[in-house]
C-alpha positions as MATLAB code, in Angstrom:
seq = 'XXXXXXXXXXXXXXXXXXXXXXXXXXXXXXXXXXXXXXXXXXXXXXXXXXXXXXXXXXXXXXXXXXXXXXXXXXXXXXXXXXXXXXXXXXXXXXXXXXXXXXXXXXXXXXXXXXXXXXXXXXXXXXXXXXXXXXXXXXXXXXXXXXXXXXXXXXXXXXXXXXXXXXXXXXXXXXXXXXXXXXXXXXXXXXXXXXXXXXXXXXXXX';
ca = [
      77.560   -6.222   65.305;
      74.531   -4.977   67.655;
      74.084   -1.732   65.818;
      73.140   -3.165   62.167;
      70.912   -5.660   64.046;
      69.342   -3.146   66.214;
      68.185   -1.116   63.235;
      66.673   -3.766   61.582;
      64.711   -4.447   64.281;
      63.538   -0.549   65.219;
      62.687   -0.944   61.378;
      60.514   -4.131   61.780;
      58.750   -2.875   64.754;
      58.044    0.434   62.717;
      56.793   -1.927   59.732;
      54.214   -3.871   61.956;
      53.080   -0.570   63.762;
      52.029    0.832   59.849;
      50.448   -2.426   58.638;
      47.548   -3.806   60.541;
      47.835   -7.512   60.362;
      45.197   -8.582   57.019;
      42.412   -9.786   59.419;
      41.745   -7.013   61.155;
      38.071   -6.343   61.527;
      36.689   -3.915   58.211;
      35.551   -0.158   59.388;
      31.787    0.649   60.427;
      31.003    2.582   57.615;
      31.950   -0.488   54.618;
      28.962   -0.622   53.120;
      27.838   -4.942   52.340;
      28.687   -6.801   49.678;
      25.092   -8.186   49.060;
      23.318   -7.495   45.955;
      19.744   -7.139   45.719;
      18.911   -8.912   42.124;
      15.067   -7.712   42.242;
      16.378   -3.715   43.362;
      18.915   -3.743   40.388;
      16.286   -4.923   37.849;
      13.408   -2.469   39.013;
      16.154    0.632   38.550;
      17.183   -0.798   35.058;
      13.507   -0.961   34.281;
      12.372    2.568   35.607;
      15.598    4.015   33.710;
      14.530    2.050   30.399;
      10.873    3.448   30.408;
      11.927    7.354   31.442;
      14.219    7.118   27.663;
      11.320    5.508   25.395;
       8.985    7.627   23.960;
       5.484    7.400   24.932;
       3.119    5.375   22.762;
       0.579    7.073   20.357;
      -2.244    4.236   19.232;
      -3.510    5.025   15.938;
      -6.036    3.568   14.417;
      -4.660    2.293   11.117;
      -8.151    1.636    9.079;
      -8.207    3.826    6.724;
     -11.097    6.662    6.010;
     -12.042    5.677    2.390;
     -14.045    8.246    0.633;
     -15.670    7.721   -2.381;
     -16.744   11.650   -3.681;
     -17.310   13.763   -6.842;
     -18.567   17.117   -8.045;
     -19.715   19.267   -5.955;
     -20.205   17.189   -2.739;
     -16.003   16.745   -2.638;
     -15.627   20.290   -2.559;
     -18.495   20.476    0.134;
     -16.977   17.760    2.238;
     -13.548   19.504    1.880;
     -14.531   22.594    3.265;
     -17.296   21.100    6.645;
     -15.363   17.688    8.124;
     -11.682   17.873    6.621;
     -11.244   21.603    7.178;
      -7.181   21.588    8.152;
      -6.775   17.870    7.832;
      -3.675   16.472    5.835;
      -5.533   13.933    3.797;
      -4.199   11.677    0.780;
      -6.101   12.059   -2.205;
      -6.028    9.984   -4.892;
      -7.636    9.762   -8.667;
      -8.583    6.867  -10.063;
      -9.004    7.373  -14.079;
     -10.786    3.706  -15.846;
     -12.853    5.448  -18.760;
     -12.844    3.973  -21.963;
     -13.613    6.649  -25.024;
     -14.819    4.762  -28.061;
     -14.741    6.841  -31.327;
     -15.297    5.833  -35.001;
     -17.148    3.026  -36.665;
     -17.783   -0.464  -36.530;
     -14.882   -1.073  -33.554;
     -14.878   -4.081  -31.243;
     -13.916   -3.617  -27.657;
     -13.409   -6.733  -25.651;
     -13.696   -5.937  -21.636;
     -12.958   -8.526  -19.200;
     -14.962   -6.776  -16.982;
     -16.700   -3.119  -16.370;
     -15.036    0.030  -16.203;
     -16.616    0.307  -12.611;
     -15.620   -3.102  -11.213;
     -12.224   -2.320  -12.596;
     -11.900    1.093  -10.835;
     -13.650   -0.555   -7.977;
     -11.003   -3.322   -7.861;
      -8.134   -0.845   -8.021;
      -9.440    1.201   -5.010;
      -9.700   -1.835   -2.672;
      -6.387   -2.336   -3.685;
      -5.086    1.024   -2.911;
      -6.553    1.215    0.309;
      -5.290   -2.451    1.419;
      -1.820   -1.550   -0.129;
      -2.166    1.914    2.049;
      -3.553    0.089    4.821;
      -0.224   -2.511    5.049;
       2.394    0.391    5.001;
       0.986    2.397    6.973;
       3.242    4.241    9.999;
       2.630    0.811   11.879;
       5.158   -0.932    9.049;
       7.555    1.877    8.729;
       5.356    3.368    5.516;
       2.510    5.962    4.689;
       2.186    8.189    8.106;
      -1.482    7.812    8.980;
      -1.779   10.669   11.394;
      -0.932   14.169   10.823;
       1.682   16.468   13.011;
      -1.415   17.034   15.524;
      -1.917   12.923   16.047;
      -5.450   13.300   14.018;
      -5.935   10.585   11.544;
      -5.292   11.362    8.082;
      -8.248   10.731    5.625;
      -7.689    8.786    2.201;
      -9.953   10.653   -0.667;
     -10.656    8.630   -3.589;
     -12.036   10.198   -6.998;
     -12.902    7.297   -9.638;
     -13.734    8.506  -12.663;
     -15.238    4.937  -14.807;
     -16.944    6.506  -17.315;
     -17.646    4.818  -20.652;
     -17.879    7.308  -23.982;
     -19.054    5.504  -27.599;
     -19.440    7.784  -30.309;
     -20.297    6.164  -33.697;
     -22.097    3.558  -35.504;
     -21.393    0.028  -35.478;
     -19.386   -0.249  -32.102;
     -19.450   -3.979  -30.168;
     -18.349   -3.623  -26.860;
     -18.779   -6.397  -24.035;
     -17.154   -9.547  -22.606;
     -15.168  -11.796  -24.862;
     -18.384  -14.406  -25.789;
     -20.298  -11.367  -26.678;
     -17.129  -10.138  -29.478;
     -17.557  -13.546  -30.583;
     -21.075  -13.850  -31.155;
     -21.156  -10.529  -33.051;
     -17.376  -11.997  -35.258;
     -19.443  -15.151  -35.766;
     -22.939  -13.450  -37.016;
     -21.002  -10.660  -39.104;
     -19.012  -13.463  -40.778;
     -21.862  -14.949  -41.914;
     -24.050  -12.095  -43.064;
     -20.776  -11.501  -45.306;
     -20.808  -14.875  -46.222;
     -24.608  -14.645  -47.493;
     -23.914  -11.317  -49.455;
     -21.047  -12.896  -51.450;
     -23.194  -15.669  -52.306;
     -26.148  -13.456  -53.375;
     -23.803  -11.835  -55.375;
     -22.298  -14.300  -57.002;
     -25.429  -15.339  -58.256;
     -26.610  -12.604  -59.628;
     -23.546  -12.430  -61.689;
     -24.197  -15.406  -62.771;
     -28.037  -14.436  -63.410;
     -27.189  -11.473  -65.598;
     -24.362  -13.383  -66.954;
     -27.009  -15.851  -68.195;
     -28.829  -14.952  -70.940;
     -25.899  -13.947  -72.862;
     -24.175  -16.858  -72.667;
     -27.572  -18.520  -73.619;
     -27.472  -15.865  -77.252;
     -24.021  -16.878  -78.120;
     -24.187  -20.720  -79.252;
     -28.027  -19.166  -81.120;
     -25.674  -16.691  -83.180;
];
């Protein structure tokens, strides 16, 4: 009876000689438990700005550039020598050919062309590289200039051709209606004056 309750004891002893009772003091080297908040946040924020790219401010009003002939080219060769620039052709001529034709403009060929380059410049201007558009800057960061060649000529060849706002059409309908008006009467009378006398002859015979 002693020797199965003798080695359950030499094994209990062994047990408690392996396993330090649970609140035993912890080593010297345990690092603490406290987290610094404000140490965490200035690592995640140091880590954050070494990955992002370093901003590039660009100016994003456009270089508008209203050129032709000869001074284009000469520009093109002195100041934008190398630069990427976005040119752009504006085309509001009117060519008027034959006789007598009525053209009704609401406004000028160079208002119109004028109005279309503000609005290619604003619409440039809104997606630019700034909204995820048009890239403003070249591959060397230098701002890309916007060249703009409006052509608003106005051609008329003929005789007889009316061409203005819409009162002005309809002052010339109004007087040209009644010119023809006057020359149909004035010729219906002098039918009726040559007409006349032999009408006059007949009853007489």
């Amino acid at each position: 009876m002693d020797g199965p309750v003798s080695a359950v004891r030499e094994i209990t002893q062994i047990l408690a000689k392996t396993n330090p009772p649970p609140h035993s003091a912890p080593p010297a080297y345990t690092p603490s438990g406290h987290i610094d908040l404000r140490t965490v946040t200035a690592r995640q924020l140091q880590q954050a700005r070494a990955t992002q790219p370093t901003p590039v401010l660009v100016d994003r009003s456009p270089m508008a550039t209203f050129l032709s002939g000869s001074a284009m080219v000469d520009d093109q060769d002195d100041s934008e020598d190398g630069l990427s620039a976005i040119s752009l052709r504006i085309n509001t001529s009117i060519t008027v050919s034959s006789n007598d034709n009525m053209v009704c403009l609401a406004e000028t060929p160079a208002d119109h062309a004028n109005a279309i380059a503000e609005a290619v410049v604003k619409a440039v201007q809104q997606h630019s590289s700034g909204q995820c558009g048009i890239p403003m800057i070249d591959e060397e960061g230098r701002p890309r200039p916007i060249r703009i060649e409006v052509d608003a000529g106005l051609t008329v060849e003929g005789t007889g051709n009316v061409i203005g706002k819409e009162s002005i059409v309809a002052e010339v309908l109004r007087q040209r209606g009644q010119t023809l008006r006057r020359r149909r009467q004035k010729s219906e009378e002098d039918d009726e004056d040559a007409a006349g006398p032999s009408k006059r002859r007949r009853p007489s015979e």
